[in-house]
C-alpha positions in Angstrom: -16.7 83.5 58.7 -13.0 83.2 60.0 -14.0 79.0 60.2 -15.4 78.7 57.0 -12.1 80.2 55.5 -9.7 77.8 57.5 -11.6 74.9 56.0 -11.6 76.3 52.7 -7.8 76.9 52.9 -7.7 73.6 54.4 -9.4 71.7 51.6 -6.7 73.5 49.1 -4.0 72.6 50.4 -5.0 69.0 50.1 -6.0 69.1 47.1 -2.5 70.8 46.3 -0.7 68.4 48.1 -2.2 65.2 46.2 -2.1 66.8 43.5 1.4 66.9 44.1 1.9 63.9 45.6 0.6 61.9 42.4 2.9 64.1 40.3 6.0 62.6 41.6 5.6 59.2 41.0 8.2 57.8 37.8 6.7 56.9 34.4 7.8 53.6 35.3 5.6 53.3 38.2 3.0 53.7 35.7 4.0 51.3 33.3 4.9 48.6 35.8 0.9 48.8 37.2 -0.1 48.1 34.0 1.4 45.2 32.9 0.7 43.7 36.1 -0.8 40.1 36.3 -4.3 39.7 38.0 -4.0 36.8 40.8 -6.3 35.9 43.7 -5.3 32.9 45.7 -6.9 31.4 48.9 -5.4 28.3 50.2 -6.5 26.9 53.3 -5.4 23.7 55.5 -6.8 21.8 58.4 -4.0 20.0 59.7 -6.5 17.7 62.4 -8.5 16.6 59.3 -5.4 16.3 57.2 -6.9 17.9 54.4 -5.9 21.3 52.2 -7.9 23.3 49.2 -6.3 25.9 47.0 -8.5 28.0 44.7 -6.1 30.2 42.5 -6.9 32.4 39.2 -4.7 34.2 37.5 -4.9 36.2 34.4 -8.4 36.9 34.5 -10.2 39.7 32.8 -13.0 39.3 35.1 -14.0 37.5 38.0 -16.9 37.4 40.3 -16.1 34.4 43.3 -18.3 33.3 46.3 -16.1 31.2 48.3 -17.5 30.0 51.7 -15.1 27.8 53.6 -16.2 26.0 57.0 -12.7 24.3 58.9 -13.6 22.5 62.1 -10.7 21.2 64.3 -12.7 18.1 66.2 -10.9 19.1 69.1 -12.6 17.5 73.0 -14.3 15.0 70.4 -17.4 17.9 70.2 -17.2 17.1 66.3 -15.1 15.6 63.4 -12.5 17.5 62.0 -13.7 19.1 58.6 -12.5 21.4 55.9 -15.3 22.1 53.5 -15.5 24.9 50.9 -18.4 26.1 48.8 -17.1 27.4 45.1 -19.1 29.3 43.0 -17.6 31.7 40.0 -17.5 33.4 37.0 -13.8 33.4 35.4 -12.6 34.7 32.2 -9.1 33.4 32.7 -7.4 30.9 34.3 -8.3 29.3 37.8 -6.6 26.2 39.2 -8.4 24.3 41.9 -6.6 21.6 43.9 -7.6 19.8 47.3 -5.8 16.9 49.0 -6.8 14.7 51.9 -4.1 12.5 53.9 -4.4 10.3 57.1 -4.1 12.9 60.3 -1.9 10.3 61.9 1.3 9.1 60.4 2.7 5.6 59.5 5.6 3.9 61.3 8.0 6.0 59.5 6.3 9.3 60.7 4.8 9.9 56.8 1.2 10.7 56.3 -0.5 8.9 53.7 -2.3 10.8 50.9 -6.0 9.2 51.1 -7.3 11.7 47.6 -5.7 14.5 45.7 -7.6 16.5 42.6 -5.8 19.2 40.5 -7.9 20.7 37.7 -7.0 23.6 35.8 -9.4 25.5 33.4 -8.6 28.1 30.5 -11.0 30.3 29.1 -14.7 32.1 30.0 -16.4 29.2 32.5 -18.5 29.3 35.5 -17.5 27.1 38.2 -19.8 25.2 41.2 -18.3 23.2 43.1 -18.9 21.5 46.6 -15.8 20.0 48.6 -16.0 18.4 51.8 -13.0 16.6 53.3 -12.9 15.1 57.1 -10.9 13.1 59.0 -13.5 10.1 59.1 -16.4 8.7 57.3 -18.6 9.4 59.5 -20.3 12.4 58.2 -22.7 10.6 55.7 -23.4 12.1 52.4 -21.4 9.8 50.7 -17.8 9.2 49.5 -15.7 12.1 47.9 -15.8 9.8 44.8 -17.1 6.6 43.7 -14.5 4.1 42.6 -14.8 2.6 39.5 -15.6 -1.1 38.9 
C-alpha cells in the first residue's frame, strides 16, 4: 500500500510539473514553430573518388525519402573509390538534387578538374528515382554516367 501511494504521488507530480513546464513557454515560441520552414538535407563527399551528392528539400508538405548511399575509399587498392546513392521519393515541395565528379588528383597548379556536374531542381507534387554512381575510374563497367551527344 505505502508503494503504490509513492508512485501515485510520483506520477502527479510529473504530470504537474510538465504541465507546468509547457505553460511557461512565450506565445512567440509558439508562433515562431509554426511558421517554420520544412528542410531535410544530406550531402555527402568522397574526397578519394573526388565526387559529392546533395539531396535537399525544402518546403515540402509531405515527403516520404529512401536514400541508400554506399562511399568506398579504394584505400590498399582492395577496391575503386566510389560514392553511389540510391534516391527514391515522394515530394510535395521543392527538392534540389546536385552531384559533381572531379579528377582525385590535381593539375600542375594544384586545381582539381571537374570531370561532370548535374543540378536539377523540381517544384511541385513528383516522385523521384534516381540511381547515381560516381568513382574515381572507369573501371566499374555499367556504362558512362552520360552518353555524349553526337
Amino acid at each position: 500500500m505505502f508503494k503504490m501511494r509513492k508512485v501515485q504521488l510520483f506520477l502527479v507530480f510529473m504530470v504537474v510539473t510538465v504541465a507546468l513546464t509547457a505553460a511557461e513557454l512565450p506565445a512567440s515560441f509558439y508562433e515562431a514553430m509554426g511558421t517554420m520552414k520544412n528542410e531535410n538535407v544530406l550531402c555527402v563527399k568522397n574526397y578519394n573518388a573526388g565526387a559529392s551528392i546533395t539531396e535537399s528539400y525544402t518546403d515540402f508538405e509531405s515527403l516520404d525519402k529512401d536514400t541508400v548511399i554506399v562511399s568506398r575509399s579504394g584505400e590498399n587498392n582492395s577496391s575503386n573509390a566510389l560514392l553511389q546513392a540510391s534516391i527514391n521519393s515522394l515530394v510535395v515541395g521543392k527538392a534540389q538534387l546536385d552531384w559533381q565528379s572531379v579528377n582525385p588528383y590535381p593539375d600542375i597548379k594544384g586545381r582539381h578538374t571537374v570531370l561532370s556536374r548535374n543540378e536539377e531542381n523540381l517544384t511541385g507534387a513528383f516522385s523521384i528515382e534516381r540511381f547515381i554512381q560516381l568513382a574515381s575510374n572507369s573501371s566499374l563497367g555499367g556504362g558512362p554516367e552520360w552518353l555524349p551527344c553526337g
